[in-house]
C-alpha positions as CSV (number, residue, x, y, z in Angstrom):
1,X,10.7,10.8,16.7
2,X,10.2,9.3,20.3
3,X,7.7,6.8,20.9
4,X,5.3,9.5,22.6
5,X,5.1,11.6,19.4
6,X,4.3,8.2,17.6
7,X,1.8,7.5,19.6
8,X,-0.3,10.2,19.4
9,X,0.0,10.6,15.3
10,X,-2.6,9.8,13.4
11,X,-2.2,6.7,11.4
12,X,-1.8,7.0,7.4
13,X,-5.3,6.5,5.8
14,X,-3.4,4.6,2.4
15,X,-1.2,2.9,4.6
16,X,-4.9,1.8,6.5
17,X,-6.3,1.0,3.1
18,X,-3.4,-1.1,1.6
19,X,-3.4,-3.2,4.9
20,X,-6.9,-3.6,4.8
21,X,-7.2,-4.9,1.3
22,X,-4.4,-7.5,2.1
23,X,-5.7,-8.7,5.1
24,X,-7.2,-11.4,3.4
25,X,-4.2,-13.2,2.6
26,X,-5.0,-12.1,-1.1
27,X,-2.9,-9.4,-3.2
28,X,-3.4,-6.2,-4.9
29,X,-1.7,-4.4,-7.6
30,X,-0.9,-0.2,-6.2
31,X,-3.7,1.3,-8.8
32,X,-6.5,-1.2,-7.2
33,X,-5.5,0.7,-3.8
34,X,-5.5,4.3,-5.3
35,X,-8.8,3.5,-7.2
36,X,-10.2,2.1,-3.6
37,X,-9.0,5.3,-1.7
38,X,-10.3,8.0,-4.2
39,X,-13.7,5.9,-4.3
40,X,-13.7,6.3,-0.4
41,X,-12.8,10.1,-0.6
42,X,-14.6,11.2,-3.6
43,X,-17.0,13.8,-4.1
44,X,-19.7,14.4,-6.5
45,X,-18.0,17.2,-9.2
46,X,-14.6,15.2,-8.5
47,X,-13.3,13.4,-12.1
48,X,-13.6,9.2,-12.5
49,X,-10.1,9.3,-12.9
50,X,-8.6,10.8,-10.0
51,X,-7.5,8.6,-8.7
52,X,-4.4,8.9,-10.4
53,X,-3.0,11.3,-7.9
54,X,-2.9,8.9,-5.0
55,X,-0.9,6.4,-7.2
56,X,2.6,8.2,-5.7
57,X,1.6,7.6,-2.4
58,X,0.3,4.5,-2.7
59,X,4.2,3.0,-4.0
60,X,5.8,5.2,-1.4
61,X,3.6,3.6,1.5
62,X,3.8,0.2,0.1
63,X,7.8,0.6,0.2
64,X,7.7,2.0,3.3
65,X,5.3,-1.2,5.0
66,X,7.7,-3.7,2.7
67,X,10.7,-2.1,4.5
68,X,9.2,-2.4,7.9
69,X,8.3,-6.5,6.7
70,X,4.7,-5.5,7.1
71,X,3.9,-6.7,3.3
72,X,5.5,-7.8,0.3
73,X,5.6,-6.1,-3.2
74,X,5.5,-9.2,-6.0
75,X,6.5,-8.9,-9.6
76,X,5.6,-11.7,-11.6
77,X,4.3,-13.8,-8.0
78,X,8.1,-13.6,-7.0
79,X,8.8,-11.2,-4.2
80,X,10.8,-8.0,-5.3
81,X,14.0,-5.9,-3.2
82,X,11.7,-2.5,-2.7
83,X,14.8,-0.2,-3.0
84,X,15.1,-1.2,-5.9
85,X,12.2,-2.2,-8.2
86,X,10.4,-1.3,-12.0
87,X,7.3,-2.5,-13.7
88,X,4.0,-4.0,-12.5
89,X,4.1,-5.2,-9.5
90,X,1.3,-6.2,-6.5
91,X,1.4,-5.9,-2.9
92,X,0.5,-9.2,-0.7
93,X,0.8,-10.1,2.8
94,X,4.2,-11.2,4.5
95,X,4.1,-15.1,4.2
96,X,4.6,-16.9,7.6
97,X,8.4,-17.4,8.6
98,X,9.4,-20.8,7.6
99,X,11.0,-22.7,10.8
């Protein structure tokens, strides 16, 4: 892709969301995302538990930002390789760079 196509795309709403939620310094576990998103997006008629469908592309974005050192996905509060990851696991900031 060169860098005018990337300018002119649109950026990824979850990717948007799972930033935002971060932003704080605080972390978030992949399902507190998807429920945030579908809560955004919803629509009276639409099931409570929908949000279920974003879940996929909540893990793929959060691998995604982790491979770009955007964030970092934790399991158990230590910080996971994201090829290569199972279980429960939360998304937090990058911590600053130690000098």
């Amino acid at each position: 892709m060169t860098d005018d196509a990337s300018k002119n795309q649109k950026p990824d709403p979850i990717t948007e969301r799972i930033l935002a939620m971060i932003e704080d310094g605080g972390s978030v576990s992949p399902q507190e995302v998807a429920q945030a998103f579908y809560k955004d997006t919803k629509t009276p008629g639409m099931p409570a538990d929908g949000w279920h469908k974003y879940m996929t592309a909540v893990r793929q974005q959060a691998i995604h930002l982790a491979r770009q050192g955007r964030l970092q996905i934790t399991r158990k509060g230590e910080p996971v390789d994201p090829n290569n990851f199972k279980g429960v696991v939360r998304l937090r900031k990058m911590p600053p760079a130690q000098p």
